[in-house]
C-alpha positions in Angstrom: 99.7 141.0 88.6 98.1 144.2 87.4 101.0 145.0 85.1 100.2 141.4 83.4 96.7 142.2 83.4 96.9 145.1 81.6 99.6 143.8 79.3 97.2 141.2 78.6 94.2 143.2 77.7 96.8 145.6 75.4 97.3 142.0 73.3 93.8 141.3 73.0 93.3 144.8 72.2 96.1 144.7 69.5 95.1 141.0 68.0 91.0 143.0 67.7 92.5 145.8 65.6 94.5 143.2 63.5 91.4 141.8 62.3 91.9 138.3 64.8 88.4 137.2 66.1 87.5 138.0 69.4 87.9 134.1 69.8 91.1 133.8 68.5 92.1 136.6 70.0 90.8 135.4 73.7 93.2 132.1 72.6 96.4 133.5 71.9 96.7 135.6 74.6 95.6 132.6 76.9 98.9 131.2 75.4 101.0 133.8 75.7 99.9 134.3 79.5 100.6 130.5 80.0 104.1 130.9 78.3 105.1 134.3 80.6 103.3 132.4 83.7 104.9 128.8 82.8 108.4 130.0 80.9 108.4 126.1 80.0 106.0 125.8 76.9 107.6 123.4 74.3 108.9 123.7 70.8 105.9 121.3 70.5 103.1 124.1 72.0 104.5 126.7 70.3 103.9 124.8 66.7 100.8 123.9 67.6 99.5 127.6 68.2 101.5 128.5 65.1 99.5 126.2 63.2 96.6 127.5 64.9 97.1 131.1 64.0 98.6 129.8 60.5 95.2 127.9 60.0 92.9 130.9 61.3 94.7 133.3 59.4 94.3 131.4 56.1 90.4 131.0 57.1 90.4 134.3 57.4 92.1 134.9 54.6 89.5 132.6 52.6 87.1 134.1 54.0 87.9 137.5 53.0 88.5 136.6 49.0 85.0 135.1 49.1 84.1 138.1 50.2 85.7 140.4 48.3 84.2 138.2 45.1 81.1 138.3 45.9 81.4 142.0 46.6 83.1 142.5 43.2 80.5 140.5 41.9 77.9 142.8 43.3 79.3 146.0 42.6 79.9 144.7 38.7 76.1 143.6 38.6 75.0 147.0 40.4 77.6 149.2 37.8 76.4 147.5 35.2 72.6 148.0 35.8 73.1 152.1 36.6 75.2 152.4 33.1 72.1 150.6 31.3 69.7 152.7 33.5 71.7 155.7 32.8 72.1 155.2 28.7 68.5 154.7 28.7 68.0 157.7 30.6 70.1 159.7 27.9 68.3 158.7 24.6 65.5 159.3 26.1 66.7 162.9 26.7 68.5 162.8 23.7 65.1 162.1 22.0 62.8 164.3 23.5 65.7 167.3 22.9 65.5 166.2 18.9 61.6 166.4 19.3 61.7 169.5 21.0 64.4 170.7 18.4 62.4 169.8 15.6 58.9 171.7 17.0 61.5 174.9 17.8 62.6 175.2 14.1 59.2 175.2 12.9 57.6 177.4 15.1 61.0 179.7 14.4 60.3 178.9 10.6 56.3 180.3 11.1 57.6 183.2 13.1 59.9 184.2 11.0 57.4 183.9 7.8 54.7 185.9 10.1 57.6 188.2 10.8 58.7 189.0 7.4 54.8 189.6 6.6 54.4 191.7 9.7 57.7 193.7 7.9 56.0 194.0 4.6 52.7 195.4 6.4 54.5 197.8 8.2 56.5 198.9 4.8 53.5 199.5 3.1 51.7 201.6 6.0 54.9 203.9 5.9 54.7 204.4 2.3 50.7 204.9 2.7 51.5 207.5 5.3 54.2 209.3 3.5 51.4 209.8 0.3 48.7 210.5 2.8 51.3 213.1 4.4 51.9 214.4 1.1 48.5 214.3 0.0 47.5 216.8 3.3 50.0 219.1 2.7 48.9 219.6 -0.9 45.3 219.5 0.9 46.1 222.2 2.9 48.0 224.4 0.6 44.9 224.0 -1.7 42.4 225.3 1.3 44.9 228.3 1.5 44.4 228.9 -2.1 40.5 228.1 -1.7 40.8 230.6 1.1 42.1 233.1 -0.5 39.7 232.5 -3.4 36.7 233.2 -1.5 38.1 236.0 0.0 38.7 237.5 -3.0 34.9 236.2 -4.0 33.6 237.6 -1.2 35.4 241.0 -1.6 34.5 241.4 -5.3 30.7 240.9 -4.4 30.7 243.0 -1.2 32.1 245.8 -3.4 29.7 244.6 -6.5 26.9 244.6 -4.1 28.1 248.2 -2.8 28.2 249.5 -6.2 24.5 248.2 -7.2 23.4 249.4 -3.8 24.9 253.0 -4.6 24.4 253.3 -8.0 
């Protein structure tokens, strides 16, 4: 009895995992125990739950396409929906990176015009700085020379003035 039991509940078991309701399930192994417990089930009987399992698994299989349609149908709709979402989504980025493009170059253009003025500033200040360099040394090789001058000034009245003074 316990070896049928459990060979019974293995069925159900296997007729669950092979997608039979728990219903039809709980049937066919009620007819398979009557057959093992009877031995005498007819031709007849054994038509009849063919046509029962025949007729549950087309259910099923109706069942099933529906939906697997209406999943299709679904998904399609969904799909469809995220690409438009998704394209929007992009020329709007696509925009705002032209926009954003277009305000770069001309701040690039000013910079570079403020640059190339900046350039020509610092040009002239070098030249400026090369004359005013030039300009000092001739400055200071003129206060040598003034230098000297009044040194010899000073010497020519310091021995005038010693002359009048001793004379």
């Amino acid at each position: 009895m316990t070896l049928a039991m459990m060979n019974t509940h293995k069925a159900f078991k296997a007729l669950q995992l092979a997608g039979v309701s728990d219903q039809q399930a709980e049937a066919m192994v009620e007819i398979f125990t009557e057959m093992q417990q009877d031995n005498a089930l007819s031709r007849a009987d054994l038509m009849k739950a063919g046509e029962g399992i025949t007729g549950s698994i087309k259910e099923l299989d109706d069942r099933l396409s529906a939906a697997i349609r209406e999943l299709d149908v679904r998904l399609t709709s969904a799909i469809k929906e995220l690409d438009d979402r998704l394209s929007t989504a992009i020329r709007e980025l696509d925009i705002r990176i032209t926009n954003m493009d277009i305000r770069l170059s001309g701040e690039i253009k000013a910079l570079d015009v403020r640059l190339t003025r900046v350039e020509a500033r610092l040009d002239r200040i070098e030249k400026d700085i090369e004359v005013i360099k030039a300009d000092v040394s001739a400055l200071k090789t003129d206060m040598r020379w003034i230098k000297r001058l009044l040194m010899v000034m000073a010497t020519t009245m310091v021995i005038a003035a010693i002359k009048y003074i001793f004379s």
